[in-house]
PLY file of the C-alpha trace (Angstrom):
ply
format ascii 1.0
element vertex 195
property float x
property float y
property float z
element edge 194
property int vertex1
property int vertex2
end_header
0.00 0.00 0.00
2.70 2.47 0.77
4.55 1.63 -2.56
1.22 2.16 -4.35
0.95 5.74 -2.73
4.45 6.79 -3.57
3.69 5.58 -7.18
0.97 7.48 -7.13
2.33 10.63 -5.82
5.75 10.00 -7.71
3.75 9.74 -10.62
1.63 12.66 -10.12
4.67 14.85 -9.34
6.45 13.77 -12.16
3.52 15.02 -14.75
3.76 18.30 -12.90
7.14 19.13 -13.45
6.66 17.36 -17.12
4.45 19.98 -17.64
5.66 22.89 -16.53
8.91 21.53 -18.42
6.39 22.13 -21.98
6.44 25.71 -21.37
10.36 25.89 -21.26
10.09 25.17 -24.97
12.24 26.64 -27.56
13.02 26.74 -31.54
16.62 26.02 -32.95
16.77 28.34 -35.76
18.47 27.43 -38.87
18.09 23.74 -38.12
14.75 22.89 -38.38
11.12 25.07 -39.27
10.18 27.33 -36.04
6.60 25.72 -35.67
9.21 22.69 -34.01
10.05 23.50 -30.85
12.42 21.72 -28.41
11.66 20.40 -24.87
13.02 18.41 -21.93
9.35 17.03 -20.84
10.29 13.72 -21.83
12.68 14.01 -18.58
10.37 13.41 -15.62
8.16 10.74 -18.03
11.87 8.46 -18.33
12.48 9.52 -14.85
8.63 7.43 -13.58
9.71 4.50 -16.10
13.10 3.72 -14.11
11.40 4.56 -10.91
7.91 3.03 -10.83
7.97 1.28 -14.64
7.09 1.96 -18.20
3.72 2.35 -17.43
4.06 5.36 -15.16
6.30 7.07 -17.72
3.30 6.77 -20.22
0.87 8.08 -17.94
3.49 10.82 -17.24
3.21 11.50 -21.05
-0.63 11.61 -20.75
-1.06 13.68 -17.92
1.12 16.29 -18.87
-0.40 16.60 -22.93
-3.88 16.42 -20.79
-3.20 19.57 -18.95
-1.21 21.01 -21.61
-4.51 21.11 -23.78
-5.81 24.16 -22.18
-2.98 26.10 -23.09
-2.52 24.47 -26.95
-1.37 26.95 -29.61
-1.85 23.71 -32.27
-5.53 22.67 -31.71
-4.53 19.99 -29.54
-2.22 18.08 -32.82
0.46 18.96 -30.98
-0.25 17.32 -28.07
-1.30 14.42 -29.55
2.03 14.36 -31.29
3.99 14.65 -28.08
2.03 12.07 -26.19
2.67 9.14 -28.91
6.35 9.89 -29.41
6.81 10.13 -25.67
4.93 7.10 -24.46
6.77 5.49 -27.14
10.02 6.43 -25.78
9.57 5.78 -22.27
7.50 2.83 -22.71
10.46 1.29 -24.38
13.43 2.52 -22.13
11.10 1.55 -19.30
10.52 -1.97 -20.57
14.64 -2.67 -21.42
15.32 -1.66 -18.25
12.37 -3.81 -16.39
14.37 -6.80 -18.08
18.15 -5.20 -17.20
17.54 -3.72 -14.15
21.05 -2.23 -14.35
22.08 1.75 -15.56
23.93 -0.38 -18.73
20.32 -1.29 -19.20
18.87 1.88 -18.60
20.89 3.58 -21.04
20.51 1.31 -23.68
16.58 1.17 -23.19
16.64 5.12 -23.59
18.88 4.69 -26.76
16.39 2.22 -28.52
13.57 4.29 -27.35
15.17 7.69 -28.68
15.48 5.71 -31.86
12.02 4.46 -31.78
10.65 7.33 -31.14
12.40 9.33 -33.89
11.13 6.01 -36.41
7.48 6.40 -35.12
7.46 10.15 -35.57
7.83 9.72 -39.11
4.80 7.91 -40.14
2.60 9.54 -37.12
4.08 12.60 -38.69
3.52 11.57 -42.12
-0.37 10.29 -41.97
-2.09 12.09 -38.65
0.15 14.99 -37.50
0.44 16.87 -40.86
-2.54 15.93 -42.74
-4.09 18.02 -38.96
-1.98 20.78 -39.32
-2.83 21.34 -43.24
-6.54 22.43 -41.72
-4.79 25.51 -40.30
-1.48 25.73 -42.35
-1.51 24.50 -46.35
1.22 21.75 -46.99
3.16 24.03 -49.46
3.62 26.70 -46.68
4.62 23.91 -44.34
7.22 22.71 -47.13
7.82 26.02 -47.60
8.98 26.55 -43.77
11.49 23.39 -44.26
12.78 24.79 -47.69
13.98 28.18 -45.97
16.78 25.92 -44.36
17.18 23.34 -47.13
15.60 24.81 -50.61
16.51 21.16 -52.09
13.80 19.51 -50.14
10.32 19.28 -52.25
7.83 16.88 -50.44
6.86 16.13 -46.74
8.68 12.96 -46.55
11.95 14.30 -47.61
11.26 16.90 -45.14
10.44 14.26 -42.45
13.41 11.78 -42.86
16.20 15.36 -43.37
15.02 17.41 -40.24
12.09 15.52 -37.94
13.71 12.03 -38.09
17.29 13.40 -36.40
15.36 15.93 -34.45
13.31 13.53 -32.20
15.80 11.22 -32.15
18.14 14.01 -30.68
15.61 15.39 -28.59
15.26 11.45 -26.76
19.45 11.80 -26.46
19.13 15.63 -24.21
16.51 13.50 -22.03
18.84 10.34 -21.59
22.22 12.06 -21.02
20.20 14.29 -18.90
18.58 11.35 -16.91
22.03 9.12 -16.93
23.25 12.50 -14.77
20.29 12.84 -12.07
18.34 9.58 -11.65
20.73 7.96 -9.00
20.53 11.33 -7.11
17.06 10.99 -6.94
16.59 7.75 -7.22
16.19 7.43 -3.10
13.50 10.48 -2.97
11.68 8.71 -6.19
11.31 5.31 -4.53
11.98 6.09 -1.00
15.24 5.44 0.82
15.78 1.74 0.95
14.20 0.39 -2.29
0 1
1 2
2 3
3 4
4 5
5 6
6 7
7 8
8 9
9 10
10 11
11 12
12 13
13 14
14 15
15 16
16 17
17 18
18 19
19 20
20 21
21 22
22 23
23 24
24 25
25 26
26 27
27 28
28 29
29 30
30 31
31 32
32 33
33 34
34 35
35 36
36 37
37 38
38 39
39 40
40 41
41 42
42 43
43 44
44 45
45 46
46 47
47 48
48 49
49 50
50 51
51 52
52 53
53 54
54 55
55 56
56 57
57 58
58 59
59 60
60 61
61 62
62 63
63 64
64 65
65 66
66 67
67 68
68 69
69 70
70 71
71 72
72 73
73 74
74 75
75 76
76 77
77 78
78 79
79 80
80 81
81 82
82 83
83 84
84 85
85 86
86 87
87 88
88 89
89 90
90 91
91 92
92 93
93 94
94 95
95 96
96 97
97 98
98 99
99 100
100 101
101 102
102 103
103 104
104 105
105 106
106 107
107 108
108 109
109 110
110 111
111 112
112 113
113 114
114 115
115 116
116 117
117 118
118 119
119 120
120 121
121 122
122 123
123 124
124 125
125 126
126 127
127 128
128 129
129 130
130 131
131 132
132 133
133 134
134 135
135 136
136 137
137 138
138 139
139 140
140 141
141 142
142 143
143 144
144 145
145 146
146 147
147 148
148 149
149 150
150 151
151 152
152 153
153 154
154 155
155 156
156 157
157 158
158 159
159 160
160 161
161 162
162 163
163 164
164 165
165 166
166 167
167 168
168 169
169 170
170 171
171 172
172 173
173 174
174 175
175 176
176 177
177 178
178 179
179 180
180 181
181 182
182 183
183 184
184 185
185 186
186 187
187 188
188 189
189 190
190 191
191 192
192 193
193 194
C-alpha cells in the first residue's frame, strides 16, 4: 500500500514538473522550421519509467499533454504528437530496463527508445500529425517553412526523414544524457530510501 501511494504521488509529481517543463520550450533556428520546438518534458516521463515502470512514464506522457490542452497553440495536434512519441520512448526505455535492471540497461533502453521514437514520428508525422496541421497551415507553406533551411527539399517525406527524423531522435538523447546524470541522485527520494 505504501509503494502504491508513492507511485501514485511519484507519478503525479512527475507530470507536474513534465508539464511545466512544456512551457520551457524553444526553436533552434536554422536547423529545423520554427513551428518545431524543443523540450526536456520527456525528462520526468523516463524519470517514472526507471522509478515506478514503463507504465508510469506513459501516464506521465498523458497527464502532462492532458493539462497542456488548455494552453494548446496547435488545436490539440500537438499534443497528440507529443504524447505518442513520448509514451513510445519511455515505454520502451522503461521496458529494457524492467528486463536489465542495471544503468547499462537503462541507457541502452533510452537509446532504442530515442530511436524508436524518432522512427514512429515519421509515419505519425507523415499520416495524422500533418494531414491536422494542413486544416490551419496548407502543406506548401509547411514545405515552404522546411525549404527556408534546405531549398533542395520538395515533399513532406523528404522533409520528415532530413530534419524531424534526427530531431526527435536528438531530442530522446538531451533526455537520456540528462537522466544518466540525475536519476541515481534521486533515485532514493523517487522510490523512497531503501528500495
Amino acid at each position: 500500500m505504501k509503494t502504491n501511494i508513492r507511485k501514485l504521488t511519484g507519478t503525479a509529481m512527475l507530470s507536474a514538473a513534465a508539464y511545466v517543463l512544456m512551457f520551457l520550450e524553444f526553436p533552434i533556428p536554422f536547423l529545423i522550421p520554427p513551428f518545431i520546438k524543443m523540450d526536456f518534458s520527456e525528462l520526468p516521463a523516463l524519470m517514472a519509467a526507471f522509478a515506478y515502470g514503463p507504465v508510469s512514464g506513459v501516464l506521465v506522457c498523458l497527464i502532462k499533454n492532458l493539462l497542456h490542452l488548455m494552453n494548446t497553440q496547435s488545436g490539440g495536434v500537438g499534443e497528440l504528437s507529443n504524447f505518442i512519441l513520448g509514451a513510445a520512448f519511455v515505454l520502451t526505455a522503461g521496458l529494457v530496463y524492467k528486463k536489465v535492471h542495471t544503468k547499462k540497461g537503462a541507457l541502452i533502453g533510452s537509446l532504442i527508445g530515442a530511436a524508436v521514437m524518432g522512427f514512429i514520428s515519421l509515419f505519425t508525422n507523415y499520416y495524422v500529425v500533418y494531414p491536422i496541421y494542413t486544416n490551419f497551415m496548407p502543406m506548401d507553406a509547411i514545405i515552404g517553412a522546411y525549404q527556408l533551411i534546405l531549398p533542395s527539399v520538395d515533399d513532406l517525406w523528404d522533409c520528415l526523414l532530413i530534419f524531424n527524423l534526427p530531431f526527435t531522435i536528438a531530442k530522446g538523447l538531451c533526455s537520456v544524457v540528462i537522466t544518466m546524470f540525475i536519476y541515481k541522485p534521486l533515485r532514493n527520494i523517487l522510490k523512497g530510501a531503501g528500495q
